[in-house]
N, C-alpha and C positions, 0 to 999 in steps of 0.2 A: 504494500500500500504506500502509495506517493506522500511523502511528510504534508501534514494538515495545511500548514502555510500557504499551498500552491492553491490557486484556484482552479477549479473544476477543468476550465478549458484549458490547460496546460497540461492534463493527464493524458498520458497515450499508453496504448499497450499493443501488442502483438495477438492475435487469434489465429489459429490453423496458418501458420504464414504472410497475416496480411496485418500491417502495421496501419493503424488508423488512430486518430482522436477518439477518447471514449466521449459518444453522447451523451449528452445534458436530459435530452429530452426522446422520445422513441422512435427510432426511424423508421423513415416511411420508407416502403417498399417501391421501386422501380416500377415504372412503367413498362409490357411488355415491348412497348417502341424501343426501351432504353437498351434492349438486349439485342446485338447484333446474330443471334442464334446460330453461329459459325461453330461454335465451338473453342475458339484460337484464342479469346480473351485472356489472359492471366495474370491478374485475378478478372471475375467476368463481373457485371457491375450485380448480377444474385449473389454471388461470393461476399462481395463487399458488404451485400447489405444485412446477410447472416452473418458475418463477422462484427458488423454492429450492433445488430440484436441480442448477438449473444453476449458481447462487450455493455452493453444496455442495459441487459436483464441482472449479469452479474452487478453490475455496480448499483443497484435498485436493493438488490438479496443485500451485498455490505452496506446500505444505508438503512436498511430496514433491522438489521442485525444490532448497529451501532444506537438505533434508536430504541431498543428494546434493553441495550445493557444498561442504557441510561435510566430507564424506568425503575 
């Protein structure tokens, strides 16, 4: 966990290979325009946004966590 100091948008992390900002807020899903459906993408812009979700969801459980020890 990133020392408390730093604000949210300065957190990043790694997920299956894809270094991203962890979201603030829940990302929205791609457009299927936004998918070139080749195949060839690496990461494909679905990749990215399950690597958010899941970077999303995680950091939602550690506030949810940290709000409970407080209680």
């Amino acid at each position: 966990m990133p020392p408390p100091f730093l604000p949210e948008f300065f957190m990043f992390t790694t997920i299956d290979g894809i270094r991203l900002r962890i979201p603030t807020e829940e990302p929205v899903a791609p457009e299927s325009s936004d998918c070139c459906g080749s195949g060839s993408c690496c990461p494909c812009v679905w990749d990215y946004y399950r690597a958010q979700q899941k970077a999303w969801l995680e950091q939602k459980e550690q506030k949810q966590k940290q709000l409970q020890e407080q209680e």
